[in-house]
C-alpha positions in Angstrom: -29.9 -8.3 -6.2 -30.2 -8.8 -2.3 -28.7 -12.5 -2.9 -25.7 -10.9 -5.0 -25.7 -7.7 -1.9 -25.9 -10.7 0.8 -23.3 -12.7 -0.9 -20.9 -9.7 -1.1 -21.2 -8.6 2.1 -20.7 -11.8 3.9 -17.7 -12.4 1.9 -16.5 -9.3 3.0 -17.0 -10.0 6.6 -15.6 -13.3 6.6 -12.5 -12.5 5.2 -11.7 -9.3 6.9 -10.0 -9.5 9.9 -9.5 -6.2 12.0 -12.7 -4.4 12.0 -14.8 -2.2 10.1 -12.2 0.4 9.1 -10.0 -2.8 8.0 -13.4 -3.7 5.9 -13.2 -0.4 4.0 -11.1 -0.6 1.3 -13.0 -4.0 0.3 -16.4 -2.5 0.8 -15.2 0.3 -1.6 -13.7 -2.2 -4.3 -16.7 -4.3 -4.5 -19.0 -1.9 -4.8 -17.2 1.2 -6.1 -15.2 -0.7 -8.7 -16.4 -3.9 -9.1 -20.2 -4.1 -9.2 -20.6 0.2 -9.7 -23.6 0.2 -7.7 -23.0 3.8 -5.9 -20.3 6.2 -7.5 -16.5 7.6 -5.5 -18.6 10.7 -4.2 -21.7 8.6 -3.2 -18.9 6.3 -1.3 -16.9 9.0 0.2 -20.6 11.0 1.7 -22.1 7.5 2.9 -18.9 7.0 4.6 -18.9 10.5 6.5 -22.4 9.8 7.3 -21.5 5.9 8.4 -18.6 7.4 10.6 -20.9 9.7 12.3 -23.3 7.4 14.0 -23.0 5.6 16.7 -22.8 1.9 16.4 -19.9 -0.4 14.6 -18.4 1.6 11.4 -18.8 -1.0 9.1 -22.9 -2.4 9.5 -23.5 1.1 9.5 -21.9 1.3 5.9 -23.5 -1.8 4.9 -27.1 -0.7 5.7 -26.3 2.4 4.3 -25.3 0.7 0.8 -27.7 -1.9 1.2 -30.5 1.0 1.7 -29.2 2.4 -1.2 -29.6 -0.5 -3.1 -33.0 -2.2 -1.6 -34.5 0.3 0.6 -35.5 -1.4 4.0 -35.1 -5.4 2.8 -31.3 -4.0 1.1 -29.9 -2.7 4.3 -31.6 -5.4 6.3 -29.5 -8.2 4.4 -26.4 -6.2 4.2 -26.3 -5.6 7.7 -26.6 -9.9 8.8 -24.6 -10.1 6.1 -21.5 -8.3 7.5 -22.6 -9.3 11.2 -23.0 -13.2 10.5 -19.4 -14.6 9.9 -18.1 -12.6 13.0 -21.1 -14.4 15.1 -20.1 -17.6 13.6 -16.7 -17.4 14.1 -16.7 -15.8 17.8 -19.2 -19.0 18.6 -16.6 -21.3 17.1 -13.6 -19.5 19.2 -16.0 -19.9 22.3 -17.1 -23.2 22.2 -13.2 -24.5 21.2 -11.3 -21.5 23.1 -10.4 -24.4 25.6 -8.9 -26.1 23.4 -7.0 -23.4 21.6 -6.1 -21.0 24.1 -2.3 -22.8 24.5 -1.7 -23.6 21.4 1.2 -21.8 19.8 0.3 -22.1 16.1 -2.7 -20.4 17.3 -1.5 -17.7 19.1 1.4 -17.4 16.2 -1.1 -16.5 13.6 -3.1 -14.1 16.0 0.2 -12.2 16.2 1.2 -12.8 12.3 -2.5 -10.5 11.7 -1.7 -7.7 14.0 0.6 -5.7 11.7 -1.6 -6.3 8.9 -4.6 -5.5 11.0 -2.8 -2.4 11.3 -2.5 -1.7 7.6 -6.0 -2.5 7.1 -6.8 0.2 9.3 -4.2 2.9 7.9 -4.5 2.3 3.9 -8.3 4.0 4.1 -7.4 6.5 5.9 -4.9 7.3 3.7 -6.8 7.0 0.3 -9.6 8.7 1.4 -7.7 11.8 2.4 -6.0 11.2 -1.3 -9.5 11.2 -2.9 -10.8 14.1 -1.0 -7.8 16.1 -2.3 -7.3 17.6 1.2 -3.2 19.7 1.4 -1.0 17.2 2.5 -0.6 19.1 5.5 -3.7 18.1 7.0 -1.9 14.4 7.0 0.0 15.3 10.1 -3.8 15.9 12.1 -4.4 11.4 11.8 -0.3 10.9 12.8 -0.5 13.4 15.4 -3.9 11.7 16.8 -2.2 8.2 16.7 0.6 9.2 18.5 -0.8 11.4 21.3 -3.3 8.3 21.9 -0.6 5.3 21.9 2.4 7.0 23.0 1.0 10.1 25.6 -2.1 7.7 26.8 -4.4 11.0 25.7 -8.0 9.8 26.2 -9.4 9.3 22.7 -12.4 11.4 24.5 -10.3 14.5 25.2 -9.1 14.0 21.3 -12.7 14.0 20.0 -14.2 16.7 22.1 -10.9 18.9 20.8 -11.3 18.4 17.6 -14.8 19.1 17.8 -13.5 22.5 19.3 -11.2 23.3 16.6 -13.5 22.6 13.8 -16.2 25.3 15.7 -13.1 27.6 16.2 -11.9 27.3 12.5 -15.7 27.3 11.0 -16.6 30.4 12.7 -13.6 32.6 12.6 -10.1 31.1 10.9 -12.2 30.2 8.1 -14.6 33.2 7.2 -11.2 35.5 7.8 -8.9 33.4 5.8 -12.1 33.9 2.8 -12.3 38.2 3.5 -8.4 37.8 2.7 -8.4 36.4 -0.4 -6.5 33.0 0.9 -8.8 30.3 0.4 
């Protein structure tokens, strides 16, 4: 089990480019679909939890799984797992950056990855909301974050503590009123 978990994992990571959130739907197929080791609802509440700690999204999901899986040695191999072939590959880059910082093919394919980096990032996002069968008009809350970030230059700070704010506000009063009326 914790050579198939390594294995997995590492895959994962090496063949993920953008990030943890990019790493999402492939952590979910492998082992949601694929292997079945944790069920949709056991995915979707690992991943709340992974979001809310501090520390890079997707090693927090893999120990989490991995824990799940093997207790302390599980999480422990999942988490090298997903960090090793970003190590390896940011040592590569350093020790031949020199000679790969001009070249065009290079640069090229850096840019040919950004829009699907991009994608990567947007398509969980997207299916989890689906999955969590949330009104689609709680869709607009992620667009309206995007765009207040890249095009306004709103601190992603100022966005958080917000949010934070309204989910007190709605919690404690639009909530509970909305339930006394009969609306939710």
């Amino acid at each position: 089990m914790l050579f198939r978990l390594f294995y997995t994992f590492f895959r994962i990571g090496l063949f993920t480019f953008g990030g943890g959130y990019a790493m999402l739907p492939f952590i979910e197929y492998e082992v949601v679909e694929r292997y079945k080791w944790i069920s949709q609802k056991e995915f979707l509440n690992l991943f709340a939890m992974a979001q809310s700690l501090p520390g890079v999204f997707a090693v927090n999901m893999s120990i989490f799984i991995g824990y799940r899986l093997g207790k302390f040695r599980g999480g422990f191999v999942a988490a090298i797992a997903t960090i090793l072939p970003s190590f390896i590959v940011l040592l590569s880059i350093t020790l031949f950056f020199e000679n790969i910082q001009d070249n065009r093919y290079i640069m090229a394919i850096m840019q040919g990855l950004r829009p699907a980096v991009v994608a990567l990032i947007a398509l969980p996002v997207y299916s989890t909301w689906r999955k969590m069968a949330l009104p689609r008009g709680m869709l607009i809350i992620p667009i309206a974050v995007a765009l207040l970030v890249w095009f306004f230059g709103v601190s992603p700070i100022v966005i958080i503590v917000t949010s934070a704010l309204g989910g007190i506000l709605y919690g404690m009063g639009i909530r509970p009123a909305l339930n006394k009326e009969g609306k939710l």
